[in-house]
N, C-alpha and C positions, 0 to 999 in steps of 0.2 A: 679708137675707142673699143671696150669690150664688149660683144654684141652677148643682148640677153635676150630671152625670153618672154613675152606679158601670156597671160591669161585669160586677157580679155580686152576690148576698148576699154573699158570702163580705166581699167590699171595703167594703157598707155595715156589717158586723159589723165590721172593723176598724176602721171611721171610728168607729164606736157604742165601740169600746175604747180606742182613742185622747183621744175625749171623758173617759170615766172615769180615765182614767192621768192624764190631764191634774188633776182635782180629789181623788186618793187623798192619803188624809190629812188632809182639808180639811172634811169632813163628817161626823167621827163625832158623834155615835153612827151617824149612818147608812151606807151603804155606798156608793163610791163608782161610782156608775152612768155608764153613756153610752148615748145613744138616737141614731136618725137616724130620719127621714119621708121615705120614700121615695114618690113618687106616681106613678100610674097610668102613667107614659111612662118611667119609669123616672130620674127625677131626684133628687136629694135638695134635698128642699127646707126640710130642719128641720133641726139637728143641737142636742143641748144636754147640760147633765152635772148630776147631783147640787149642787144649791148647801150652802152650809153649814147644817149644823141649823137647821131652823126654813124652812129657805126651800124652794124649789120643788124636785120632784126631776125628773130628767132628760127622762121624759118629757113633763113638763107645759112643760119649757123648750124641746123641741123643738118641740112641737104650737103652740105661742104665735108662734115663727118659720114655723111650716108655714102657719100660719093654714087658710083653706079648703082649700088643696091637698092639707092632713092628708086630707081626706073619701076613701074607696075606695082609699087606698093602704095602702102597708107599714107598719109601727112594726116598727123590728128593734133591740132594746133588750137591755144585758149581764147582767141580771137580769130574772127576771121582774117584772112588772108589781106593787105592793104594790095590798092588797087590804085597806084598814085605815084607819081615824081615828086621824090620831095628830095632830102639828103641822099637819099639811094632810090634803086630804082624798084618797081611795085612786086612786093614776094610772090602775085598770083602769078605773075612773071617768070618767075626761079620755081615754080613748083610744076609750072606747065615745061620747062626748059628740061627739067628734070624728068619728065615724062611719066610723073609719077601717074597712079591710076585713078585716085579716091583722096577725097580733103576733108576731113572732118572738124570742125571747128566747134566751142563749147559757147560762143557769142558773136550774133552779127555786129561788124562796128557800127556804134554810133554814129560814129565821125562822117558826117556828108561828103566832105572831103575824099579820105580814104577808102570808104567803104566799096561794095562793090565787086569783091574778090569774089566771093560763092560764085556771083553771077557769070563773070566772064571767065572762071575755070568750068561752068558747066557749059558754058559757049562753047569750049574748047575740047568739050570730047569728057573731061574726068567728072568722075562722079562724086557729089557733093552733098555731106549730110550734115544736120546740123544735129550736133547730141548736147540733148536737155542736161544729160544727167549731170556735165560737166558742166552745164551754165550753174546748177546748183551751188556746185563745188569753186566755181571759178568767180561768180558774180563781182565780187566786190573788187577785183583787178582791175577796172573799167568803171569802177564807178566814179571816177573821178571826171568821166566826161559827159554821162548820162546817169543821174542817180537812179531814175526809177525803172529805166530800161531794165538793168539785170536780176531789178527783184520783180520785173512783174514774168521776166522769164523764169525763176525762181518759186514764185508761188505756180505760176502753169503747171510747174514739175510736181509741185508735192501734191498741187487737184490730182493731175492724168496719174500720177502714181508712181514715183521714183524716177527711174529711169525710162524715157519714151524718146525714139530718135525717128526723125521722118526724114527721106531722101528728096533729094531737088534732083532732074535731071533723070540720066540713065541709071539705072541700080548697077547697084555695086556686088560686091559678092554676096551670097546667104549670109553671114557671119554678119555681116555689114546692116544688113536690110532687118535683123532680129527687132524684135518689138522690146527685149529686156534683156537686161546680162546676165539671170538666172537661166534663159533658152541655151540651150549645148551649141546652137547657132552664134548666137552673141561671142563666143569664143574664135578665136583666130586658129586655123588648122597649124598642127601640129608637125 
């Protein structure tokens, strides 16, 4: 793949929704996800989506294009990470394997089942945030297993005020840790 450039989370969260819009509808039973791998300089060097039942899901498609540059960077993913044996085995798995550093996700899963991921990648050492701003943007991909889940994480957004992201775990980088994508922090170094 051609590695680009983002500007900000906020842009690789759109690129990570973009992915998922691209395959909704195409992977039920599952939900349709989008991921991107961002690496240490700030590039994207993974981007991938939910394949159809049975095949790989978003993140295990990004990190497959990221190959080693997965290692100490971002995964900024529109759902969190599933945390489960089902047809494949649990992406927080492939993202821990990957050694990446920081997971960002724009919705906790609903799914009892699944869910889970944030928690035991923070177990594991990476640091875990969850960014509002993309639940805004991402809500309705999920909502097909919890309706009122992603609008009440939606309306949280537009109280606290566009974009707000809090970290779980150990902090991640300054960049990471910004309170809004208008701070020069909220930007990915250069």
């Amino acid at each position: 793949m051609s590695v680009q450039s983002v500007d900000s989370l906020d842009a690789a969260m759109r690129l990570a929704i973009e992915q998922a819009y691209q395959v909704k509808g195409s992977t039920y039973p599952n939900p349709p996800v989008g991921a991107v791998i961002v690496d240490l300089e700030g590039r994207v060097v993974g981007v991938g989506a939910t394949e159809p039942a049975g095949g790989d899901h978003a993140e295990v498609v990004a990190l497959r294009r990221a190959g080693s540059l997965a290692a100490g960077g971002i995964a900024v993913v529109t759902l969190e990470p599933c945390n489960h044996f089902g047809k494949t085995p649990p992406c927080v798995n492939a993202l821990i394997d990957a050694r990446v550093g920081t997971v960002i996700y724009a919705v906790a899963d609903p799914n009892a089942i699944a869910g889970g991921g944030g928690s035991k990648a923070g177990r594991r050492g990476l640091a875990v945030t969850v960014m509002l701003a993309g639940a805004l943007l991402g809500a309705t991909l999920v909502r097909h297993t919890q309706p009122f889940y992603p609008l009440a994480i939606a309306l949280a957004v537009i109280i606290l005020g566009a974009a707000v992201s809090y970290t779980l775990g150990k902090p991640g980088p300054a960049w990471v840790r910004a309170q809004g994508p208008a701070s020069p922090e909220a930007r990915p170094p250069r």
